[in-house]
C-alpha positions in Angstrom: 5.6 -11.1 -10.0 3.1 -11.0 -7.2 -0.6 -11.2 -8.3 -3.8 -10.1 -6.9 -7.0 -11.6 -7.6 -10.3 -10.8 -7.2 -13.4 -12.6 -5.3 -14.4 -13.7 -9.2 -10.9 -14.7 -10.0 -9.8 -16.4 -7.0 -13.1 -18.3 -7.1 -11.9 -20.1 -10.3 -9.1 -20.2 -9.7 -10.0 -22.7 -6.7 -12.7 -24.6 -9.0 -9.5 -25.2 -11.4 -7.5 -26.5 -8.7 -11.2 -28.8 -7.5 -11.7 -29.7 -11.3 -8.2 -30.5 -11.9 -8.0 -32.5 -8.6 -5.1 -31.0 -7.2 -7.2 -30.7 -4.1 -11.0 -31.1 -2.7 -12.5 -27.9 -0.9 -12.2 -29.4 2.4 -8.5 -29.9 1.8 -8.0 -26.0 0.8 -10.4 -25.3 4.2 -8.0 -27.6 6.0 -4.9 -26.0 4.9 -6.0 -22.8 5.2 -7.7 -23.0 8.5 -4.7 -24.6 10.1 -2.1 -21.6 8.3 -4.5 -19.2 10.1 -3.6 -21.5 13.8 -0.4 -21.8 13.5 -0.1 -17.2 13.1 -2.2 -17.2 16.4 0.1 -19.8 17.8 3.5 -17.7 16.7 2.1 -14.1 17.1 -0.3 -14.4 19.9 1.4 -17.4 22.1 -0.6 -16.7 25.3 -3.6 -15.8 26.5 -7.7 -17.4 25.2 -8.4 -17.5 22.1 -11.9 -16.3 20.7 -12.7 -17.2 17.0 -15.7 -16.1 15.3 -17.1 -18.1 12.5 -19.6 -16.2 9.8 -22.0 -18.6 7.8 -19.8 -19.5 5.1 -16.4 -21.3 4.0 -14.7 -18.4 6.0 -16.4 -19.6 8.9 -15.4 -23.2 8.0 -11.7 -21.8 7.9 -12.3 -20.5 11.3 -13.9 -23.7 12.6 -11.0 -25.2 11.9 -8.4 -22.9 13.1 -10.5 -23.5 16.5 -9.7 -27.0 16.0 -6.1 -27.0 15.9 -5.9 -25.1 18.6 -7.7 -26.6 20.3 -5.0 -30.3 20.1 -2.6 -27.7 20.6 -4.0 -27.1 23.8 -4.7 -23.6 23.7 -7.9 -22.4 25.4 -10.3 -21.5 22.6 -13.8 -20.6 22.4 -16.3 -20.5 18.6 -18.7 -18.0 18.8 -20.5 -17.9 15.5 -23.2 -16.5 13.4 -24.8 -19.9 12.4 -24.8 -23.0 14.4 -22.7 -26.0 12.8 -25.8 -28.1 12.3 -27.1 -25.1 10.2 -23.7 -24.9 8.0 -23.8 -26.5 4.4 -20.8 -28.7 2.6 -17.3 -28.6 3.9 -18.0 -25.6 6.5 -20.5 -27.9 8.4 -18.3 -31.1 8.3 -15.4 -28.5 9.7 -17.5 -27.2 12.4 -19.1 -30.7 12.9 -15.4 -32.2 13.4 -14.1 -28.9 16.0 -17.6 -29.7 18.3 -16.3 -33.4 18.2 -13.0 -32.4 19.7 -14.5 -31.0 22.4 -14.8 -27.2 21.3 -17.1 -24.9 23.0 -18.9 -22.8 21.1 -21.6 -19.9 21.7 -23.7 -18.4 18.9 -23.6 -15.0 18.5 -25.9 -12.3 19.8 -26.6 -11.4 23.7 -24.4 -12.6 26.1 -22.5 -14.8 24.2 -20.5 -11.4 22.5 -19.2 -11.1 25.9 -16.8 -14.1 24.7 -15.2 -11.5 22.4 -14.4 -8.5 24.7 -12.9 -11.4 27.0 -10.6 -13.2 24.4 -7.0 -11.8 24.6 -6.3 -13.0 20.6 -9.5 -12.9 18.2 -9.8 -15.0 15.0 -12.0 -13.2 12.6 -13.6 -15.3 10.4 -16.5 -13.8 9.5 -16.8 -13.0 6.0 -14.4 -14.0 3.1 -13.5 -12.4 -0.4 -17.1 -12.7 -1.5 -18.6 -10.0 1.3 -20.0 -7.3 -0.6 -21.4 -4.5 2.5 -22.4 -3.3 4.5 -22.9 -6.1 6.9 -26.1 -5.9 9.0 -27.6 -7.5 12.1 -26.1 -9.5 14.7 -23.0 -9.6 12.2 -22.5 -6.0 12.3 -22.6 -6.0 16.1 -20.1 -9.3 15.8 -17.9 -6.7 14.0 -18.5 -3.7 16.4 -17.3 -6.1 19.3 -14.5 -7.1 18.2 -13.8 -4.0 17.0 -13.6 -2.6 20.6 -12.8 -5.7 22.3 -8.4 -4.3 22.6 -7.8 -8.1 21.3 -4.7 -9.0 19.0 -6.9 -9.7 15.9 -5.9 -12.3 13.2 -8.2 -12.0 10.4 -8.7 -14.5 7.5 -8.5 -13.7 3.9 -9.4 -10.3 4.3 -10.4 -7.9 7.5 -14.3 -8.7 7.7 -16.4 -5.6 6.5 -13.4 -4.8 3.7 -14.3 -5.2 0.6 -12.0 -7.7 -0.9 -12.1 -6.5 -4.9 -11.7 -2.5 -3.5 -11.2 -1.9 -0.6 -13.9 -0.4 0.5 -15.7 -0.5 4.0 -19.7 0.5 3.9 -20.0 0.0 7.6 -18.7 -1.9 10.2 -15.4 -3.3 9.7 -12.6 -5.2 11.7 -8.8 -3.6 12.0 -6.7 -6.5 12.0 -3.3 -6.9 13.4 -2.6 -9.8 11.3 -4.3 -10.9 7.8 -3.6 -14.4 6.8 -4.4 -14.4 3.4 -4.5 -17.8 1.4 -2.8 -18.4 -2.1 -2.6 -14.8 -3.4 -3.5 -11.2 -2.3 -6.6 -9.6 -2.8 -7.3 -6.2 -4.0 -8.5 -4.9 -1.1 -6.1 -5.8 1.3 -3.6 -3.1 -0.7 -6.0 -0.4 -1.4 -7.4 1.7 1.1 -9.4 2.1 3.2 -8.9 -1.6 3.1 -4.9 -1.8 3.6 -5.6 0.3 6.5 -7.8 -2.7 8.3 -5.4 -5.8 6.7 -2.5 -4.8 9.2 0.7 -6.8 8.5 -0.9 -9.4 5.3 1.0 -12.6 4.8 0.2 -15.3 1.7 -0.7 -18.6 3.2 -0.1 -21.1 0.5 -2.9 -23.7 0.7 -1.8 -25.7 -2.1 -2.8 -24.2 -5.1 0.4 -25.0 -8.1 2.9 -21.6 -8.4 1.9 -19.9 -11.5 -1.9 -20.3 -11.5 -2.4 -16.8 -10.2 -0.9 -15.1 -13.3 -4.0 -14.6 -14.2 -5.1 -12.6 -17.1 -5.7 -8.9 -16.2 -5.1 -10.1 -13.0 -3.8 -7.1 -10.5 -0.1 -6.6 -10.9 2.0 -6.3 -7.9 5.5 -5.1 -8.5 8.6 -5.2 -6.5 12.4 -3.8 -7.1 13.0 -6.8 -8.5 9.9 -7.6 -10.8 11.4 -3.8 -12.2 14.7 -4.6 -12.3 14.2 -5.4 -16.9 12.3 -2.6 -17.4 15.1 -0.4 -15.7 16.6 1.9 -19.0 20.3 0.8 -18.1 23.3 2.7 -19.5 25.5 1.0 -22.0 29.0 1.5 -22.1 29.1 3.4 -25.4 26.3 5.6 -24.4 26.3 9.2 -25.3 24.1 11.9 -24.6 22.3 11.5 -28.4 21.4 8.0 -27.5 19.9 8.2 -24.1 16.7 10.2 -25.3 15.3 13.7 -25.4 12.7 14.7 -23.4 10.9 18.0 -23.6 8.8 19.4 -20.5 5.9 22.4 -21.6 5.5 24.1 -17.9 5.5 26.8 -15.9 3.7 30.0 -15.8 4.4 33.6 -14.3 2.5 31.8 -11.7 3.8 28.7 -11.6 7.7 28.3 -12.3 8.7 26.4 -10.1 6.4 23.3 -11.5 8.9 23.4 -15.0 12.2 23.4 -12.0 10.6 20.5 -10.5 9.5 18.2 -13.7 13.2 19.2 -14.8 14.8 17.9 -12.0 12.2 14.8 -12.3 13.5 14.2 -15.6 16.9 15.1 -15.2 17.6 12.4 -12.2 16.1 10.1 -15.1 19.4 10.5 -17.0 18.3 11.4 -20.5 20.9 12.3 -23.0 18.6 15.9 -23.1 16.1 17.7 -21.3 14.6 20.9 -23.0 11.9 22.9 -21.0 9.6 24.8 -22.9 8.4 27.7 -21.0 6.9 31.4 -21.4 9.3 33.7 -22.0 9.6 35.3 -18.6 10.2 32.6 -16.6 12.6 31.3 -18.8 15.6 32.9 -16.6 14.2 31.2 -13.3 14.0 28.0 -15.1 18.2 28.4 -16.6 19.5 29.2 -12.7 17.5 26.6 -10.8 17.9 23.9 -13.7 21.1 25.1 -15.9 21.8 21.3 -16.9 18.3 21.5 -19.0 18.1 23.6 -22.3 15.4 26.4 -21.5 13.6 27.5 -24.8 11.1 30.4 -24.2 7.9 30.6 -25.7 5.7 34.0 -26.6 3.6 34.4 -23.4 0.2 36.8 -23.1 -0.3 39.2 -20.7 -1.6 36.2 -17.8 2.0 34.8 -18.1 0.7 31.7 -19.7 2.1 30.2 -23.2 0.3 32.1 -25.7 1.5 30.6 -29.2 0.6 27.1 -30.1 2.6 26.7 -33.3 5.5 28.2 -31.3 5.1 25.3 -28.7 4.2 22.4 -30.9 7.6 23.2 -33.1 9.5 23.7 -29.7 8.7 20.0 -28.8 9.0 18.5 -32.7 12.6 17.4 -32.0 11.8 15.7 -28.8 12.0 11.6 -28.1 9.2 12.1 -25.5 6.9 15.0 -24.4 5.2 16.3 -21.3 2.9 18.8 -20.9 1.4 20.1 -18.0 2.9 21.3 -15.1 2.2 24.7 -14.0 0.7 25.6 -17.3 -2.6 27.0 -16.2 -5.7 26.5 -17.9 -5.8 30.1 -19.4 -5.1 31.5 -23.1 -4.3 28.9 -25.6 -3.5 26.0 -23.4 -6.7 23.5 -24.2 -5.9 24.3 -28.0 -2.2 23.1 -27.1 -3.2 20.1 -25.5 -5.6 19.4 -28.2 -2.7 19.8 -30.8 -0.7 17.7 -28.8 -2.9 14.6 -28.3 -3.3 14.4 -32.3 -0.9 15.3 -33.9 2.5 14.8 -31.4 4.3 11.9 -32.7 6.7 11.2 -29.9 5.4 9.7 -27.0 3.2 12.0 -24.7 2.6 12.5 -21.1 -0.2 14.7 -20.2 -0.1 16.0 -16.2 -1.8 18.6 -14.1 -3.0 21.3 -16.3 -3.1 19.9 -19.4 -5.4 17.3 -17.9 -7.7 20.2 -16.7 -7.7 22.0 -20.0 -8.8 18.5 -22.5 -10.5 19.9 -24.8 -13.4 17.2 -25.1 -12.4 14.7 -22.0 -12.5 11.1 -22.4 -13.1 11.5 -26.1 -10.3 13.4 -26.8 -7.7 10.5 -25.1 -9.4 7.8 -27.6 -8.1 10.0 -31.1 -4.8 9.2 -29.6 -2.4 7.0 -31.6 1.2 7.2 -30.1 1.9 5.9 -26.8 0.0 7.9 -23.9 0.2 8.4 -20.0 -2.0 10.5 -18.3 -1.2 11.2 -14.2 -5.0 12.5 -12.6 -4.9 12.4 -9.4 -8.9 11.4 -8.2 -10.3 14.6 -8.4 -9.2 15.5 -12.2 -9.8 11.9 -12.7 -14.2 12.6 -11.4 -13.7 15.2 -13.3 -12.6 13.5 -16.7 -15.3 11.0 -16.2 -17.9 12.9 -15.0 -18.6 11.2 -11.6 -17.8 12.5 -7.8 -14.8 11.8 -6.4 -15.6 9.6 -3.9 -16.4 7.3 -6.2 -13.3 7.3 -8.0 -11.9 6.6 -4.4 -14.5 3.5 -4.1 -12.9 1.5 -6.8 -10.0 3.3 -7.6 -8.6 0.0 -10.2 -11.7 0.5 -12.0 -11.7 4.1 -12.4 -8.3 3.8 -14.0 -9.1 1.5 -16.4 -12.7 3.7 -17.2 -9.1 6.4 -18.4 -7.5 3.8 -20.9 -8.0 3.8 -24.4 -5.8 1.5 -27.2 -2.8 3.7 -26.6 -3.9 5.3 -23.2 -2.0 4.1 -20.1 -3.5 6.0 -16.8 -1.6 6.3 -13.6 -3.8 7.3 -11.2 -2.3 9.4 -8.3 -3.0 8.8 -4.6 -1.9 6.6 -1.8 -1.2 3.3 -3.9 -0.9 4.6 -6.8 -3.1 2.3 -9.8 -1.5 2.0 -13.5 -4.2 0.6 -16.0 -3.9 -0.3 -19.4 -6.2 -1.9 -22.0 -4.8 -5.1 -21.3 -3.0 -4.6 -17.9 -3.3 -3.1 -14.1 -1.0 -3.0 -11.3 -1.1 -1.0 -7.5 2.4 0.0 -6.9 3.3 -0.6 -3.6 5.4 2.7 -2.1 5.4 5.8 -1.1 3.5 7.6 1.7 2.5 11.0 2.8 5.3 12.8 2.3 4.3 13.0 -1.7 1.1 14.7 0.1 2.8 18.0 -1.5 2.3 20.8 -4.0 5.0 19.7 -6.7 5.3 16.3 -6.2 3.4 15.3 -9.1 5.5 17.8 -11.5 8.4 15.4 -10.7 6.7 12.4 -11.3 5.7 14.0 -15.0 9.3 14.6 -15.5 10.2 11.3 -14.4 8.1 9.8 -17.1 8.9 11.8 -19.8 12.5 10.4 -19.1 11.5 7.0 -19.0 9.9 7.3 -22.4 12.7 9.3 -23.8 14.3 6.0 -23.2 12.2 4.2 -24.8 10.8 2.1 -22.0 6.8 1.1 -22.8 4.3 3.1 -21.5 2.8 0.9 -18.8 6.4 -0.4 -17.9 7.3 3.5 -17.7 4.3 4.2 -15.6 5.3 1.6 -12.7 8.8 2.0 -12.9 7.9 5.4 -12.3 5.5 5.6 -9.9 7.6 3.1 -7.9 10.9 5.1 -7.8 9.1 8.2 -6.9 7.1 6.1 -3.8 10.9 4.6 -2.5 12.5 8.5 -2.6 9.8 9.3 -0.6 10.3 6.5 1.8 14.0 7.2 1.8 13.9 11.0 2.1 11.1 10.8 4.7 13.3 8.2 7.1 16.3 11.2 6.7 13.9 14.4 6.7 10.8 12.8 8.5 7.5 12.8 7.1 6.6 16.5 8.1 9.9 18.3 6.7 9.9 16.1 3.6 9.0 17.9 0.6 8.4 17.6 -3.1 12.4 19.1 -4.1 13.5 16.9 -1.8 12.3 13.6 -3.9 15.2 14.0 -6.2 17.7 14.2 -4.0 17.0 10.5 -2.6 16.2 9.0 -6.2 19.3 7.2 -6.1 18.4 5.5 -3.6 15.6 4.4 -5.3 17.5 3.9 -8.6 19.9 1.5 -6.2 16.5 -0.4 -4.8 15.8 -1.7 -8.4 19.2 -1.9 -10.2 20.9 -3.7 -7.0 23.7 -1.1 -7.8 
């Protein structure tokens, strides 16, 4: 398992490593400037070589990247925001050592910008995982020039102007070709608009032992394999009593196709069951699109809406997992339902779309909850929930999905890379891409986890596992379909492939 780490946790974790002695800071700034050469030497082989050096230990990474390639007899030019006598501790002994060699540096302002727009390859060490924006001054022109300047752009740690715990950019900001980021990802070089600036990131290891960055509540980042145990695999004397019931309350006279596509979701899942509560007159269009899944209608009112909450409740009492959402509306009895639901369901629960819209007291009512709980907002239910504006669930997207967790709450917060908090836990799941930009796509996700409960897999574990298959259909169906044709019935279709990317199958 990957780990990312914040400005606060990396920070120790390179006092530990000073403490400990495993190495000084100068040897980390060593190490690290000379991984951030050696990218410039393999990506960019030809052409000068400008590297701008910010005030700080990022700088002194930068000074000596200049350094080394300098001996390596590449034409390189500092221009920084400081001069080296100016610098404090290892950055200034860094800097003090590049001059030595014989590097020519300019600082930074007027003319000496020029250096920038001239430089085919660009080293930006400006500002490290500390920066907190916007920047301002000279160093937001720095930024604006080598913003424009058409050079091949190797950035250090993180893009300059990205915030390295979120992601976010408050002003100026470099686009990087190439991050070079040293002994573990940060935050904001997977969440966007961040990930959009990192380009292609790669994990310089500077010396810092395997194992320190499993830190705890440390970002989680996942791969197929990292997935591969929490995978519900068949056993050989499976049947279709042991491999979980899920049941699905969806759909609306004007929304039935949302209880066809969590169905599908859950029925690519391989339960043993799938039921799909529904009002009774979509019950028909539910049987032909999804006649694997057993259909049981509901009394509807006169809005085509579920209009019996005993009836609904005692529909789902059999069930090994429940979801409730999708396509319900917020009309008639629904909030009531939900409200039912969150206290008293025993199995457990995933609450999606609709029955997010309809809580019946927010926030509060997710904290009575005491069997295991998954709720899917996508940002603007989630500023809703919380009572903020949406941008500012975008801002700090990992922080806004833990503000939705509770003892038995796990939130999955929708959007492109997805966020799955817990009390104790967080990850970013790494897949997908636009084609999920669609009406439905989050009704198969709900199914999806339903499934994966039914099977018993733990909520969080359920939550990743599902947000990850549903990201990889995407990116399979969308290489077959394209981006623009791809759409949200085609994500079960290419769930196999998915299911192949984690089981190795």
């Amino acid at each position: 398992m990957r780990y990312a780490l914040t400005a606060e946790q990396m920070r120790a974790v390179e006092d530990r490593a000073v403490v400990e002695g495993v190495a000084t800071l100068g040897e980390l700034m060593r190490r690290a400037g000379e991984a951030l050469a050696d990218e410039v030497l393999s990506s960019a082989p030809d052409g000068p070589v400008a590297v701008v050096c910010g005030p700080g230990n990022n700088g002194g990474d930068g000074w000596v990247a200049a350094h080394r390639l300098h001996e390596a007899g590449r034409e390189c030019v500092v221009l920084c925001l400081r001069a080296p006598s100016e610098l404090g501790g290892v950055a200034r002994s860094a800097a003090e050592a590049a001059v030595e060699s014989g590097i020519r540096w300019e600082l930074a302002g007027g003319p000496a910008d020029a250096l920038v727009s001239n430089a085919a390859v660009v080293v930006d060490a400006v500002f490290g995982f500390g920066f907190k924006g916007p920047p301002e001054g000279v160093s937001a022109l720095v930024l604006d020039a080598i913003a424009t300047s058409g050079a091949f752009v190797v950035s250090a740690d993180v893009p300059s102007g990205v915030n390295a715990d979120t992601g976010a950019v408050a002003g100026p900001a470099v686009r990087a070709d190439v991050t070079v980021t040293f002994t573990a990802p940060k935050p904001g070089l997977l969440l966007y608009p961040g990930a959009e600036h990192a380009g292609r990131v790669l994990v310089a290891e500077i010396g810092i032992p395997v194992g320190w960055t499993d830190v705890p509540g440390a970002l989680e980042v996942p791969d197929a394999t990292d997935l591969r145990a929490a995978f519900p695999w068949p056993g050989p004397q499976d049947h279709k009593g042991s491999r979980g019931r899920v049941a699905i309350l969806a759909g609306s006279t004007t929304y039935p196709g949302a209880a066809v596509l969590a169905a599908r979701g859950a029925l690519r899942m391989g339960p043993g069951f799938t039921v799909v509560v529904v009002p009774e007159p979509v019950a028909d269009i539910v049987r032909a699109a999804a006649p694997n899944a057993l259909v049981r209608a509901v009394p509807a009112g006169p809005d085509g809406t579920v209009s019996s909450v005993t009836a609904c409740v005692e529909a789902v009492s059999d069930a090994d997992a429940v979801v409730a959402g999708p396509g319900l509306t917020t009309g008639g009895v629904v909030s009531e339902l939900v409200g039912r639901l969150i206290a008293e369901a025993p199995a457990p629960l995933v609450l999606d779309a609709d029955a997010l819209n309809a809580l019946p007291s927010g926030m509060e009512s997710l904290g009575e909850r005491e069997a295991p709980l998954i709720v899917t907002p996508h940002p603007g239910e989630a500023a809703r929930i919380l009572g903020v504006p949406t941008p500012s669930i975008q801002s700090d997207r990992v922080t806004a999905a833990v503000s939705m967790c509770g003892p038995q709450a796990v939130c999955l917060l929708k959007g492109a890379r997805t966020i799955v908090a817990s009390s104790t836990r967080r990850a970013v799941v790494v897949a997908g891409n636009a084609g999920l930009a669609r009406a439905g796509s989050g009704d198969v996700l709900s199914g999806m986890l339903g499934a994966l409960l039914a099977h018993r897999v733990p909520a969080f574990d359920a939550a990743v596992l599902g947000a990850f298959l549903h990201g990889r259909a995407a990116e399979h169906g969308t290489r077959r379909l394209t981006v623009t044709c791809f759409t949200s019935a085609d994500i079960t279709d290419h769930l196999p492939d998915a299911v192949r990317d984690v089981t190795g199958e």
